[in-house]
N, C-alpha and C positions, 0 to 999 in steps of 0.2 A: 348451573355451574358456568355456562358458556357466559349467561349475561354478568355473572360476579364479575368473570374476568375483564370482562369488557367495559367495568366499569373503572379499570387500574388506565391512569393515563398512561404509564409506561409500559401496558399491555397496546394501548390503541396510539401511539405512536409509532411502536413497532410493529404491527399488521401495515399503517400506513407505510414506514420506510420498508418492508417485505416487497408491499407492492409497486412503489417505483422501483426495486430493486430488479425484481422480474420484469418487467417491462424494457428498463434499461440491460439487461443482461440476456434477454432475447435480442437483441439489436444489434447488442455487442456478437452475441455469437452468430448472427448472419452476417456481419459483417466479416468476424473472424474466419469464418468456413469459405468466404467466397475469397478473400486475401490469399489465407491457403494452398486453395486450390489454383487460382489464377499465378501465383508467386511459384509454387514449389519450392522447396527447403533450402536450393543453394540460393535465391534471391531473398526467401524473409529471413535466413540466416543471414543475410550483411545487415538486414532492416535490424535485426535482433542484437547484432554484436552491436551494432551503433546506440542503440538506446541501450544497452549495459553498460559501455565507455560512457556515454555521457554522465547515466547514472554513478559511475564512481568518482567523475570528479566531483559530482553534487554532495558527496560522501563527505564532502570537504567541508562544507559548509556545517559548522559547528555552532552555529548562533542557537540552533533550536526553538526558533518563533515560531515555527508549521505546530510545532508539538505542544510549546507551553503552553500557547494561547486558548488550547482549548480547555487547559486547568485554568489559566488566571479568569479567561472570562466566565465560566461555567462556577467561580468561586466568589467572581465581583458579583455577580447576577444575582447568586443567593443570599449574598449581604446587600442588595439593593445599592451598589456605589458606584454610582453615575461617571465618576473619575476615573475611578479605574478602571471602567469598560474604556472611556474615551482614550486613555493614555492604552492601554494592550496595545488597541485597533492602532493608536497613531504608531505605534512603536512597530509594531509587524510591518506597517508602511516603510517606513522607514529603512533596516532593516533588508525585506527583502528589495528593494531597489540596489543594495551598494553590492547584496550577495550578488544578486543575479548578474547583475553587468561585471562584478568581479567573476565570475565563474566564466561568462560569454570570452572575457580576454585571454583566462588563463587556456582554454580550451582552443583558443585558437594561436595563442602562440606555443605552447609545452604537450598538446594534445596530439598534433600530429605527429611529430618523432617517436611518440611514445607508443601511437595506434600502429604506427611502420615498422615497429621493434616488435612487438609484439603477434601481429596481424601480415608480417612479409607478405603472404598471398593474397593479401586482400586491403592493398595499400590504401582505400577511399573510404576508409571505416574511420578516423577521424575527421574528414572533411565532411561525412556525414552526422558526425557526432554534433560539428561546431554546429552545422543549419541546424537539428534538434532542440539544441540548445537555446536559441531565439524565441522558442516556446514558454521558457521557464518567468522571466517575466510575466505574463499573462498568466501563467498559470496560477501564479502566487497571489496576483490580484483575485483569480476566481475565488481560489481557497478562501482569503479573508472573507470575503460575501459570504460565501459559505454557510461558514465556522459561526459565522454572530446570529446566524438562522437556526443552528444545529444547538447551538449553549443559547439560546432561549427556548430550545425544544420546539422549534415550528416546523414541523418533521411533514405538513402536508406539503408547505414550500422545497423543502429541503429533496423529499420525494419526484415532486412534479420536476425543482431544479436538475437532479439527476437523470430523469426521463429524458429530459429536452437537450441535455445534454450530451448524454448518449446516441440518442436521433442525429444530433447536428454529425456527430463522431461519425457516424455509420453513411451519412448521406455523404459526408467530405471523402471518404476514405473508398467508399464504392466506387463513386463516380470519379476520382484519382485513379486506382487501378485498373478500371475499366478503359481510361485512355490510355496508360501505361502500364503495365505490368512489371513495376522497378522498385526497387528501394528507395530511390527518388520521388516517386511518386505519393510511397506513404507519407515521406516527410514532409512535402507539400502539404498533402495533408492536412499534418496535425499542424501546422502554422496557421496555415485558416481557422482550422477548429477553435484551435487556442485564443484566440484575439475574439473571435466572435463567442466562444461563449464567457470569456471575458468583461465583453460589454456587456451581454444581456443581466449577469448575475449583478452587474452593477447598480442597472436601471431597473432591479427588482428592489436590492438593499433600498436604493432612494426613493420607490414608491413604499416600503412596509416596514421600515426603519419603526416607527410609531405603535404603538401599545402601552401595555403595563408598562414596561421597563423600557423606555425612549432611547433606541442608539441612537448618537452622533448622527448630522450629516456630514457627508462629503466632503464639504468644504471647511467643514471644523474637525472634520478628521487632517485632510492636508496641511492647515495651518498648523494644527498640534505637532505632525510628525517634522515639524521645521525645530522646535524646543524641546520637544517630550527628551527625555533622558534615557539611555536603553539599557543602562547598569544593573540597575533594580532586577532586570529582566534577563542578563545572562548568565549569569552562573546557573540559575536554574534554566535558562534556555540550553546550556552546553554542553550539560548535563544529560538533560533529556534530546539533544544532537547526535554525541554520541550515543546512546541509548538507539535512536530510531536508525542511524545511521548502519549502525554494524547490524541490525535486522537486514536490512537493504543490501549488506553484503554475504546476507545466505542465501539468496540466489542468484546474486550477478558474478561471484567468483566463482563458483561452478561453470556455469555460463562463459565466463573467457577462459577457462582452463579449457573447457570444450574445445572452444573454439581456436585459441592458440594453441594446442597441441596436436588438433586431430583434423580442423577446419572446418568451414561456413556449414555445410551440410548437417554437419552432426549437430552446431550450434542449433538450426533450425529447428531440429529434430526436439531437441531439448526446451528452445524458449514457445516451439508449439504446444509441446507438452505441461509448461507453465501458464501457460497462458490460458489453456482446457481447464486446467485444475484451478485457477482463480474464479473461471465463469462457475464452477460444479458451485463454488459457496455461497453463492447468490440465497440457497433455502435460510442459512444462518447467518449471513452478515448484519443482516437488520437491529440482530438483539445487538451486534458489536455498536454498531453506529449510536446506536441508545444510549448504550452504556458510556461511552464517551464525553455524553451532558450530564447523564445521572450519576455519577461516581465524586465529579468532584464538587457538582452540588450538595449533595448528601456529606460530605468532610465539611464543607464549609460551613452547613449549618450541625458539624457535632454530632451526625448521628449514626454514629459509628457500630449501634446495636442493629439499628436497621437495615445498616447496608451488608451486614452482615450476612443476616437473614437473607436478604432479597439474592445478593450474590449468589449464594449455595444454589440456591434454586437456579437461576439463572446457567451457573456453570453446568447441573445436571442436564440440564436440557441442551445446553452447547452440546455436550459428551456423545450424548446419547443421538443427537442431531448429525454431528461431525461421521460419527461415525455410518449412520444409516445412509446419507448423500452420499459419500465416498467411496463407501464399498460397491453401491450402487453403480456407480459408476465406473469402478474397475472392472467390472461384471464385464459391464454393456461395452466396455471399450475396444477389444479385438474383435467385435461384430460393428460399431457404429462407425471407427473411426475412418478407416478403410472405404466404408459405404459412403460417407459426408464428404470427405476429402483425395478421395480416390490414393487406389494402390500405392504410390509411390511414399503416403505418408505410413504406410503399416508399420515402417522401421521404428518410428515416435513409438507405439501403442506400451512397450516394455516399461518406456521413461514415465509414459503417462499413468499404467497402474501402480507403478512405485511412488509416484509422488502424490498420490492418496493415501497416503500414511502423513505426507506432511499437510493437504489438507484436515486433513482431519485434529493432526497437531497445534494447526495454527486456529481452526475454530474453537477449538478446545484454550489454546492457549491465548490467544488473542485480545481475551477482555482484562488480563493480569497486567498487562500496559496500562492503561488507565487509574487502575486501583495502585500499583506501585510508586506510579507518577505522582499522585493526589494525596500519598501517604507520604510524602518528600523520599523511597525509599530508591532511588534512580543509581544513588552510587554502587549501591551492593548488587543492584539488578545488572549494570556494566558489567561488574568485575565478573556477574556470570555468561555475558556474553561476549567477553573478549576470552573466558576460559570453552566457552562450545568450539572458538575459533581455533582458537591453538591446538584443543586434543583432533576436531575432525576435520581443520583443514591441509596436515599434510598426510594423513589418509589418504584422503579425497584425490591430493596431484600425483601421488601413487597410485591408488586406481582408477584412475584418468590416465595416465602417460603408460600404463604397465596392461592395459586392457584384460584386466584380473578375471574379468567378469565372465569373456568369450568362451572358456570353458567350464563355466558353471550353469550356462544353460544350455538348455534342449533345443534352444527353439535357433534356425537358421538367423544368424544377425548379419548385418553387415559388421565394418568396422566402427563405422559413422554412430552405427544404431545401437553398439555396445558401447562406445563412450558416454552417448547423449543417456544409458542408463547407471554407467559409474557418476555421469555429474547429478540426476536423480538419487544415486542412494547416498552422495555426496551432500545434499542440499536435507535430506529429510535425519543425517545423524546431526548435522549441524544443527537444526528446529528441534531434536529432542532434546538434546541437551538442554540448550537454552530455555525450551520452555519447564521442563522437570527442573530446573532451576529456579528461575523467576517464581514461578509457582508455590515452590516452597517460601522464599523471601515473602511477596505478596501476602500470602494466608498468615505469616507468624504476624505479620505489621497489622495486616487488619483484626486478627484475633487478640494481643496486645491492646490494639486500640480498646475494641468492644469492652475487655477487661476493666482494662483503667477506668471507664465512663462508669460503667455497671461496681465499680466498687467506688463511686463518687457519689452514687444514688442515694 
């Protein structure tokens, strides 16, 4: 049985991306726990509200070249067209250069007023949003590297790249808070990180570019992104923009209602607690990352009965996966978290077993991106997450601003520590919706598809 399975390449690329996944996500959490502890909640609360501001002006960026490109190239790849891998790659180039430096200006001229309205008590959370932001640059370049590793399925590069990248993350970010103990400090940081593994994911593309399917070099990428044309490419890039975009916004609006209604502390409390619940899905992110090559490879070459099949399977084992890690974790969390990160984080531990529901929502729900995207069905997948928005996010600033919750439990909270669990039950009504939605969209599109083929037989 074992060796069957081990003979499916999308079984043995995913054990391999498993395995740099753990690797990188133990590093991450030693890193995470020693941040923690050294910061305490009212300092990685301003690190936290910082990178949520910055993230919603990236919200803005409606081009959606981070998202398409992993359907166009993963669809050029399966029809063998050399063109249109070259023109995606030049185009994302492109593209993300005018974003990012556009984002960099608006963030530091309209960012600040906005972070001082907002943030009163904690006036330097857009001056730290703007330095954040120097990072997205570099980051965009990483991504492309990436992406053209991942939609050729070289998942051992893809695996090791994530390792090494994580390692750099954790070495930068140690030895920053170890000389300072600030929010400035992290942001230092991720500046180093970012540019440095920037370059390395570079100087990998330009050594393994080469195989079956020949990417582009460099230098015929740059030249392209001076001509390529980027039209072809947005509608469906703005598409799937907004699409990725308002994801992004179920957990960073919780996160500044947090934090501008109740302040820093609670924020911390709350983005500790997101940040735990991301490392917990390390056991099942692997099959997601797969699925990302293999979804719209499998549309492009038509086989719409197969992926059918394969999906189901896939999705039971997400379910059944999602849920075993999570609960697990909820368990273990009013004994572990307390012991890792001493006393003063006990407050987090409420936020942190609530938002084990939205893990487990998002493993579960997570591969329906993909499949929606790759089926062109992104508008009707919108129209269901601008509908999760509207019913549960004025909820949400009612039970946020009205602290609903402090007499519904037993357990001693503070104040801090009963908001940071209204923006937790705030974040996981917002992912049900959403995903009990897409989900339904998704499965009629692909079930439809399968149809139409098998009655063409």
């Amino acid at each position: 049985m074992m060796q069957r399975l081990l003979q499916s390449k999308f079984v043995r690329d995913t054990l391999t991306l498993q395995i740099g996944k753990v690797i990188a996500t133990g590093l991450a959490a030693l890193s995470t726990l020693l941040v923690l502890r050294l910061l305490g909640p009212d300092e990685y609360g301003r690190f936290a509200l910082a990178q949520s501001f910055m993230a919603l002006w990236v919200a803005l960026d409606l081009t959606g070249i981070g998202s398409s490109i992993n359907t166009h190239l993963g669809m050029a790849i399966g029809k063998r067209d050399a063109d249109a891998v070259l023109d995606a790659l030049a185009v994302f180039l492109k593209i993300a250069l005018v974003v990012t430096l556009a984002l960099i200006v608006l963030i530091a001229t309209l960012g600040q007023p906005l972070a001082q309205l907002l943030h009163a008590d904690a006036g330097d959370i857009g001056r730290l949003a703007l330095l954040l932001a120097f990072t997205l640059p570099a980051d965009y370049a990483y991504a492309l590297a990436i992406t053209s590793f991942q939609s050729r399925r070289q998942m051992r590069t893809v695996a090791m790249a994530q390792s090494l990248n994580q390692l750099v993350l954790t070495l930068c970010t140690i030895t920053a808070v170890l000389i300072q103990a600030r929010a400035e400090s992290l942001i230092m940081a991720r500046l180093v990180y970012s540019y440095c593994t920037m370059l390395g994911a570079w100087l990998a593309y330009a050594w393994l570019r080469g195989g079956e399917m020949p990417f582009p070099a460099i230098g015929a990428l740059l030249r392209r992104a001076w001509g390529v044309s980027p039209r072809p490419y947005l509608r469906f890039g703005f598409l799937n923009a907004v699409d990725k975009n308002l994801s992004n916004l179920y957990t960073q609006l919780p996160l500044q209602l947090v934090g501008a209604l109740v302040g820093e502390r609670a924020a911390g409390y709350l983005s500790s607690a997101l940040t735990l619940t991301a490392q917990a899905g390390v056991l099942t992110s692997a099959v997601f990352d797969n699925m990302q090559a293999v979804v719209p490879q499998m549309v492009g070459r038509r086989d719409f009965a197969g992926l059918r099949r394969n999906f189901g399977r896939v999705l039971r084992v997400l379910l059944a996966g999602g849920v075993v890690v999570y609960a697990a974790s909820a368990i273990a969390a009013p004994f572990a978290l307390p012991l890792l990160l001493g006393s003063e984080w006990a407050n987090a531990v409420p936020a942190f077993m609530v938002l084990a529901i939205y893990g487990a929502l998002t493993t579960f729900g997570g591969i329906f991106g993909p499949l929606y995207r790759a089926l062109d069905l992104v508008r009707p997948a919108v129209a269901a997450k601008i509908a999760a928005l509207v019913i549960a996010l004025p909820f949400g600033y009612w039970l946020i601003s009205s602290g609903a919750l402090a007499g519904m439990t037993t357990a001693a909270l503070s104040g801090e520590a009963v908001a940071a669990l209204d923006g937790a039950w705030t974040t996981v009504l917002l992912f049900a919706i959403s995903v009990g939605l897409t989900a339904v969209i998704g499965l009629r599109g692909l079930n439809a598809a399968a149809g139409t083929q098998s009655s063409q037989v």
